[in-house]
C-alpha positions in Angstrom: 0.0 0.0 0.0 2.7 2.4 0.5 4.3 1.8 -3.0 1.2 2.4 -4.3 0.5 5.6 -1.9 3.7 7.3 -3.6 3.0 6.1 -6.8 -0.5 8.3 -6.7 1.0 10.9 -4.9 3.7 11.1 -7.7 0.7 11.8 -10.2 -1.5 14.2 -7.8 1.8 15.9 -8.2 2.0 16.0 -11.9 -1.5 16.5 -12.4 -2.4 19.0 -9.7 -5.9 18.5 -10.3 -7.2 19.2 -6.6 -9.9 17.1 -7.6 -12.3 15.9 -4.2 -13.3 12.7 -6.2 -9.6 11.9 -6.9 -8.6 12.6 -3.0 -11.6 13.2 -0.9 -9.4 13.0 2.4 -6.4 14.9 1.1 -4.6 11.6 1.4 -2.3 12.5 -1.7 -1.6 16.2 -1.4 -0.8 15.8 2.4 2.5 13.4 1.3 3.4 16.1 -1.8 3.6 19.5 0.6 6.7 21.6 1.1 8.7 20.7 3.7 8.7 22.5 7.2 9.9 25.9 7.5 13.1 27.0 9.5 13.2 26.1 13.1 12.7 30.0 14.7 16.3 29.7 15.7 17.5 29.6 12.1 14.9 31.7 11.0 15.6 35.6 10.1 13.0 38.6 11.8 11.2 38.4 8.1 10.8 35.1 8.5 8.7 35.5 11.7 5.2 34.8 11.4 3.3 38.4 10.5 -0.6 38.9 11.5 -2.0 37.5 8.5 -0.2 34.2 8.6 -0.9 33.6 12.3 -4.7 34.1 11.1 -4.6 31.9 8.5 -2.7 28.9 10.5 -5.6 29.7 12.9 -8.6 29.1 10.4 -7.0 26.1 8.8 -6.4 24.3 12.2 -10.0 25.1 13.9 -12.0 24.4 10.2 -10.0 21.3 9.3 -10.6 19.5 13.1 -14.2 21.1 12.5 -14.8 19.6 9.4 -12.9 16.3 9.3 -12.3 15.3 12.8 -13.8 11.3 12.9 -16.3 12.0 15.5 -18.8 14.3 14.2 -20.0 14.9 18.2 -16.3 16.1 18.7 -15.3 13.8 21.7 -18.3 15.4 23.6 -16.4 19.0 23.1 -18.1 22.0 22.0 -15.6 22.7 19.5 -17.2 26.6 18.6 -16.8 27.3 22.2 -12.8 25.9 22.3 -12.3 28.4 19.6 -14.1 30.8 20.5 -12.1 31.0 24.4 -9.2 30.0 22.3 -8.8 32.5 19.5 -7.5 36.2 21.0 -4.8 33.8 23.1 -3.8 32.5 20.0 -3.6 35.7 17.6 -2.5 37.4 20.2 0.6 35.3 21.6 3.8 37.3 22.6 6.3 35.1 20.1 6.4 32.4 17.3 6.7 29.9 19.8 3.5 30.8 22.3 1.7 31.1 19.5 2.2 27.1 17.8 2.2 26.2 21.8 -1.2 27.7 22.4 -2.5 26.5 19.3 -1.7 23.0 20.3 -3.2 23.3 23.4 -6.3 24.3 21.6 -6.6 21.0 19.7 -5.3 19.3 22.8 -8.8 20.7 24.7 -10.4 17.3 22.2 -8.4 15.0 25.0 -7.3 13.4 22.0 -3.2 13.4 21.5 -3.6 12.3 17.8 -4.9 15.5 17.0 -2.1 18.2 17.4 -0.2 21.4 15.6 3.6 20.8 15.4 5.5 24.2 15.2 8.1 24.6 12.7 11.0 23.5 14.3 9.6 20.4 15.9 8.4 19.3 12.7 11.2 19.0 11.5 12.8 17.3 14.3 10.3 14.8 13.7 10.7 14.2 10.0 14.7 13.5 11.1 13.9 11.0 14.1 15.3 13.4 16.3 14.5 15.2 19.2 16.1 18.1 21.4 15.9 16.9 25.5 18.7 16.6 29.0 19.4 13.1 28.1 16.8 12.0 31.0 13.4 11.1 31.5 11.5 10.9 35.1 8.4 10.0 36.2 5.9 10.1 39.2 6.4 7.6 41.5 4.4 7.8 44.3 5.0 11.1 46.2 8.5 11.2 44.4 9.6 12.4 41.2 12.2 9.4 39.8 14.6 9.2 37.5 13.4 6.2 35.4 15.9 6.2 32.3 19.6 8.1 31.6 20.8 7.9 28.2 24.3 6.4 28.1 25.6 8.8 25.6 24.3 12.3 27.5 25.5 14.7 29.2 23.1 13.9 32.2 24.7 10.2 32.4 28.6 11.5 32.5 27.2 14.0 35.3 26.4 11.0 37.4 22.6 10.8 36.9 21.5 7.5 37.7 18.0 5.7 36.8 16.5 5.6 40.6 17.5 8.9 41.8 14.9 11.5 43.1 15.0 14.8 41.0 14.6 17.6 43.6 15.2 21.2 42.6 15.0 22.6 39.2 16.7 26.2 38.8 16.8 26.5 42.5 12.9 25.4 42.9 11.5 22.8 44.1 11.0 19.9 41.1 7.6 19.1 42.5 6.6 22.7 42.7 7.8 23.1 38.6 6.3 19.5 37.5 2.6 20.7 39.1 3.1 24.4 36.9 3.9 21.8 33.9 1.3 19.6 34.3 -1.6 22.5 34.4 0.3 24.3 31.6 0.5 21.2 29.3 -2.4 20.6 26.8 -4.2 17.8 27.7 -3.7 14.4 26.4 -5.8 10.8 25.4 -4.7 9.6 29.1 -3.2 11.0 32.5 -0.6 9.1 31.6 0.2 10.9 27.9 -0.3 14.3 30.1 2.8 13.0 32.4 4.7 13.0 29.4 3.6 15.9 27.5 4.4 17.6 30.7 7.6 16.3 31.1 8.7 17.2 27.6 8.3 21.0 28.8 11.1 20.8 31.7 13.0 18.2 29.2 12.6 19.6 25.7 13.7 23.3 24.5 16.7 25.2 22.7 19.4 22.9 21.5 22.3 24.0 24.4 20.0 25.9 26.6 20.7 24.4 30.2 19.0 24.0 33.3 20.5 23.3 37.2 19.2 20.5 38.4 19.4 18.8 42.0 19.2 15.2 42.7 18.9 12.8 45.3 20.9 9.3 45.0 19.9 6.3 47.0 22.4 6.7 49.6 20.6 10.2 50.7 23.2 12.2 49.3 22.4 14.7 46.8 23.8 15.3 43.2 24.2 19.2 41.5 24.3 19.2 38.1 23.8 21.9 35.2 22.8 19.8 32.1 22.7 21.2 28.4 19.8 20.3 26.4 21.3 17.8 23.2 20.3 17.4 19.8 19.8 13.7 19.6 19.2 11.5 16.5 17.2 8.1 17.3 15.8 6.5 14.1 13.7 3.2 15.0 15.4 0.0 15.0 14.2 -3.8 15.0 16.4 -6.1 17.3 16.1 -9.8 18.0 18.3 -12.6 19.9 17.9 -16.0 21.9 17.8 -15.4 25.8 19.3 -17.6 27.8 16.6 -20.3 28.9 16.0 -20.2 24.7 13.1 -17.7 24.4 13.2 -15.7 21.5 13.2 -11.7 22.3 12.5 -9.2 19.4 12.7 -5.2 20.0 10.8 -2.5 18.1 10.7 1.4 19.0 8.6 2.3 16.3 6.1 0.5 14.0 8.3 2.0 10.5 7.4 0.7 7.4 11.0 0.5 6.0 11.5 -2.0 9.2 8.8 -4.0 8.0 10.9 -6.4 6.3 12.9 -6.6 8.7 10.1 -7.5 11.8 8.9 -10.4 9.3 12.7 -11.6 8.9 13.3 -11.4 12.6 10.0 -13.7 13.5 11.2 -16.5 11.0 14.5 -16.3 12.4 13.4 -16.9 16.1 10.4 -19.3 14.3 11.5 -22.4 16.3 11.9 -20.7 20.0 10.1 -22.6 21.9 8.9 -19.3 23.2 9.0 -15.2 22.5 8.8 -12.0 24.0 7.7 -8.7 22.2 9.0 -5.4 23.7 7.1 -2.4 22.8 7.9 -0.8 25.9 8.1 2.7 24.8 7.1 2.2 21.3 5.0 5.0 20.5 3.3 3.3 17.1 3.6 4.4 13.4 1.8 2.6 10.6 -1.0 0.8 11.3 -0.7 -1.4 8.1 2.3 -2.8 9.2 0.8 -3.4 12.7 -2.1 -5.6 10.9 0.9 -7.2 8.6 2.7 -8.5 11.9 -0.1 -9.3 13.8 -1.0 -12.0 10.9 1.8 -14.0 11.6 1.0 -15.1 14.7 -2.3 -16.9 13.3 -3.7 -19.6 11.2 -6.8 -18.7 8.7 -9.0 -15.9 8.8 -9.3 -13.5 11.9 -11.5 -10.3 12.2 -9.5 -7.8 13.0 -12.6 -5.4 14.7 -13.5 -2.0 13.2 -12.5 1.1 11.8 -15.1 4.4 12.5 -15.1 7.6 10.2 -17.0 10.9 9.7 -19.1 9.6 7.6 -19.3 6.0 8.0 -17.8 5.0 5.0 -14.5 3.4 4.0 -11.3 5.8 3.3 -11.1 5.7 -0.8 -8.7 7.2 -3.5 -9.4 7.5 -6.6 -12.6 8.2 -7.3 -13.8 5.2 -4.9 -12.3 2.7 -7.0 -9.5 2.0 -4.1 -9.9 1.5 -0.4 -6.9 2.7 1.8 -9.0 2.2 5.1 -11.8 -1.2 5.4 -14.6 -0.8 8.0 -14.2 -4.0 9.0 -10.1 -5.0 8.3 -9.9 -8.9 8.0 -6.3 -10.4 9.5 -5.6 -13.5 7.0 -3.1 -15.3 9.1 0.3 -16.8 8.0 1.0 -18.8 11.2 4.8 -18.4 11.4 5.2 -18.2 14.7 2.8 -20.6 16.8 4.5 -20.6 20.2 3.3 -19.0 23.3 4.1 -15.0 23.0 4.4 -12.0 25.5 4.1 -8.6 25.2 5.4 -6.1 27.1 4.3 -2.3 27.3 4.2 0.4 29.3 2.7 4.0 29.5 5.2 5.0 26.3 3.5 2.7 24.3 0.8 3.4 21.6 -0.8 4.2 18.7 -0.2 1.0 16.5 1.8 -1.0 19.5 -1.5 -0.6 21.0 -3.3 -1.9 17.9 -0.6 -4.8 17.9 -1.5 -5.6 21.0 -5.0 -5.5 21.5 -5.5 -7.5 18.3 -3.5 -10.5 19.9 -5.2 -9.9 23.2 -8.8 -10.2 22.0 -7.8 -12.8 20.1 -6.7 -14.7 23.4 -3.2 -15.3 21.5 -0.7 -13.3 24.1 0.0 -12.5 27.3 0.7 -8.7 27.8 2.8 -7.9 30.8 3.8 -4.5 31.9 2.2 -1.2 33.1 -1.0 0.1 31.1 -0.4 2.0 27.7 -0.5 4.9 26.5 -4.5 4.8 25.9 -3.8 6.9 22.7 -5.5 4.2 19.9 -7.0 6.9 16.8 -5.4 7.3 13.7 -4.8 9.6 10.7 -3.4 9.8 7.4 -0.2 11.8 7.2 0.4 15.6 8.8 -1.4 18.4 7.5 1.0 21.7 6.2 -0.4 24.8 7.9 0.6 28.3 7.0 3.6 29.4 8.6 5.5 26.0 8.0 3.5 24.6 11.0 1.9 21.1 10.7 -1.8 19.9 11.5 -2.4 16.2 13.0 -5.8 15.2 13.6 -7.8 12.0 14.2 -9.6 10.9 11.1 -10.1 6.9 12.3 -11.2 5.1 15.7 -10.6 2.0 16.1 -12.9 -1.2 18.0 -10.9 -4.3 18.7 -12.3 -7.5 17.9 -13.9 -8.3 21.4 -15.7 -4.5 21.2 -12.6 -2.7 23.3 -11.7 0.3 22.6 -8.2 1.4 23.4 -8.7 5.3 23.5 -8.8 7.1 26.6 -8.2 3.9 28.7 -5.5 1.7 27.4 -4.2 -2.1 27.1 -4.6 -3.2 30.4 -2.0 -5.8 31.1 -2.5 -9.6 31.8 0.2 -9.8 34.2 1.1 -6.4 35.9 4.1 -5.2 36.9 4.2 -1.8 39.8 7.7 0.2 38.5 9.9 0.3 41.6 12.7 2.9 42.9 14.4 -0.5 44.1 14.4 -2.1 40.8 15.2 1.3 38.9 18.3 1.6 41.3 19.2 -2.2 40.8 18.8 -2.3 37.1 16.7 -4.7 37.3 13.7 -5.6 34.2 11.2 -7.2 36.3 8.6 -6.8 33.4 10.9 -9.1 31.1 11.2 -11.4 34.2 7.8 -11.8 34.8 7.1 -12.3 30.8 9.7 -15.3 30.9 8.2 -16.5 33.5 5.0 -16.5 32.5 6.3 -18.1 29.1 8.0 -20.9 31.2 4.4 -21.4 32.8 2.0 -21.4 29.8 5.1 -24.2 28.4 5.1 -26.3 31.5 1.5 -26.7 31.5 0.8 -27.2 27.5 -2.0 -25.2 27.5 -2.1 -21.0 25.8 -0.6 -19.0 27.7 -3.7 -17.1 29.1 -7.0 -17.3 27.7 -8.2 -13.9 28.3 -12.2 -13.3 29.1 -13.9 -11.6 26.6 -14.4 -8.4 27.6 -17.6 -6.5 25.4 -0.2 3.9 6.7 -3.4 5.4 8.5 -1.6 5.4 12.4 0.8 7.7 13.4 3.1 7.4 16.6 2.4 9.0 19.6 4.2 12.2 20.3 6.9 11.6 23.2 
């Protein structure tokens, strides 16, 4: 499908015909417009957004959602009213910046991450795999704020930040006192767990070399002072596999990429004869859906409903004048069976999107054991970003989606089989408890012959979630 996406794209290109019949969803001209504009740190005082141009962003964003947005009710919002509060806060924002952050917030008042406005410069990031952040990420844990990863190659890791340690003071202030101004300043999110992170990114995020002074706490009580530069980073998503030690296959994917599609399918028949395997999505924010339904297949025999797709208008996504479906109502999963041994899947809150999909497919289907913390809860889809005026860029949710068993993911998340609480002790050990208690699961479901839990029933159109 994605041969053929750029193949039609090539000729909307050539043809420019703009014609609604030939693209009714904007499918084609969405994957053919200019690039993103300069970051505001490259750009030059002409290139800064004049009156006009922050009004015309403005009306794009507010009419597209308006008029396209999947859920003609609008996620129970009253959209006129959103604008409405929204627009002099918008127009009226003091730089660049404020004004692609309040317009986001806007679309964030839908409680729906899917459908967002990317500024300029973190377009572009995007489009590169990149991303500008300390090196660290943290979380709530308890009454604490915890370190819970340190990247080995960052500035924050050669300071001596460890996973486990509390963060205490930010610029002199306490880190409890600046998460809570985050929190009520971020836009608001599918889950309270996406609004963790969307908050986070605001202490983590910013101005390549721009630094902050930080204060933490390590195990031992004593505390750590550090002033950390923000990084440009360059993470593209990977695939890796390998044979633990008992024998269980283990295959790794941080982001559901259609050029590692190939690669996924390679890695399964590779690890075909494990007696048993364990998927890590941990922190796999999704990607293509299309892919997601391509991997799920292998892990089945015959037919499978694969639930539902709902739209504006209730109909099937089509190019062409009809004649081709990109999106089914009702998606059909013709399995391959490949692999047939017991499987586990691991998540956590970082995972979404089409790791969600991935997952709740094979749950409903009573063909995996999912171990972890709950995702993301961020399960929509759309077609490809939306260029705004300005050099901004316009996400917004043109599919839900219903799992076979009559779930749906959105707002609540895959709720794990076999959970597993995130510790300060095992953070400070290095210890993966969630891939323990997969393999150990595994080892069960193996021992006893039998699935490995039979799950009660319970009554390129996905993008990843935004980190």
């Amino acid at each position: 499908m994605t041969r053929l996406l750029r193949t039609l794209a090539a000729l909307a290109a050539l043809l420019l015909t703009g014609c609604a019949a030939l693209d009714p969803h904007e499918i084609l001209t969405r994957r053919v417009a200019p690039a993103p504009a300069l970051s505001p740190a490259d750009a030059s005082p002409s290139d800064r957004l004049d009156a006009a141009t922050r009004v015309a962003a403005f009306e794009r964003v507010w009419r597209t959602i308006d008029a396209r947005y999947y859920d003609p009710a609008m996620n129970g919002v009253d959209w006129n009213a959103v604008v409405a509060r929204w627009r002099p806060q918008v127009l009226d924002a003091p730089d660049d910046a404020a004004f692609w952050d309040r317009l986001d917030r806007m679309a964030g008042e839908l409680r729906d991450v899917h459908t967002r406005v990317e500024s300029p410069a973190r377009a572009r990031l995007l489009a590169r795999s990149q991303s500008v952040n300390l090196g660290f990420d943290f979380g709530p844990l308890g009454e604490v704020l915890a370190v819970t990863s340190v990247d080995a190659e960052s500035g924050a890791w050669w300071a001596g930040v460890r996973p486990g340690m509390l963060l205490l003071e930010v610029d002199g202030e306490s880190a409890r006192a600046v998460y809570g101004r985050l929190r009520a300043e971020a836009r608001d999110g599918s889950t309270e767990q996406q609004r963790h992170r969307l908050a986070a990114r605001r202490l983590l995020a910013g101005e390549p070399d721009s630094a902050v002074r930080l204060a933490f706490e390590r195990a031992d009580g004593s505390r750590l002072e550090a002033t950390l530069r923000r990084t440009l980073f360059t993470q593209p998503p990977r695939v890796a596999h390998r044979r633990l030690p008992d024998g269980t296959g283990y295959l790794r994917l941080t982001a559901w990429t259609e050029r590692l599609r190939g690669r996924v399918i390679a890695a399964l028949a590779e690890l075909k004869d494990a007696p048993a395997l364990v998927i890590d999505l941990r922190g796999n924010g999704g990607g293509s859906g299309d892919m997601a339904h391509e991997v799920a297949r292998q892990f089945f025999e015959g037919e499978r409903p694969a639930g539902r797709m709902l739209t504006r208008t209730g109909r099937p996504v089509t190019l062409g004048f009809g004649l081709i479906e990109v999106v089914k109502l009702q998606p059909v999963i013709k399995g391959t069976g490949l692999y047939r041994g017991p499987v586990a899947i691991l998540v956590d809150a970082g995972s979404g999107s089409a790791s969600e999909l991935f997952t709740g497919l094979l749950q409903a289907h009573q063909r995996v054991t999912v171990v972890g913390r709950v995702s993301c809860g961020c399960l929509l889809g759309f077609l490809g970003y939306a260029a705004l005026p300005g050099g901004g860029r316009l996400a917004y949710s043109e599919l839900g989606v219903v799992l076979p068993d009559g779930r749906r993911i959105e707002g609540t998340g895959v709720v794990p089989d076999v959970p597993v609480p995130l510790t300060l002790e095992d953070l400070r050990q290095g210890r993966d408890r969630t891939l323990e208690a997969a393999v150990a699961a595994l080892a069960r479901a193996q021992n006893a012959a039998m699935p490995v839990i039979a799950r009660p029933r319970i009554s390129a159109w996905m993008s990843c979630v935004p980190s």
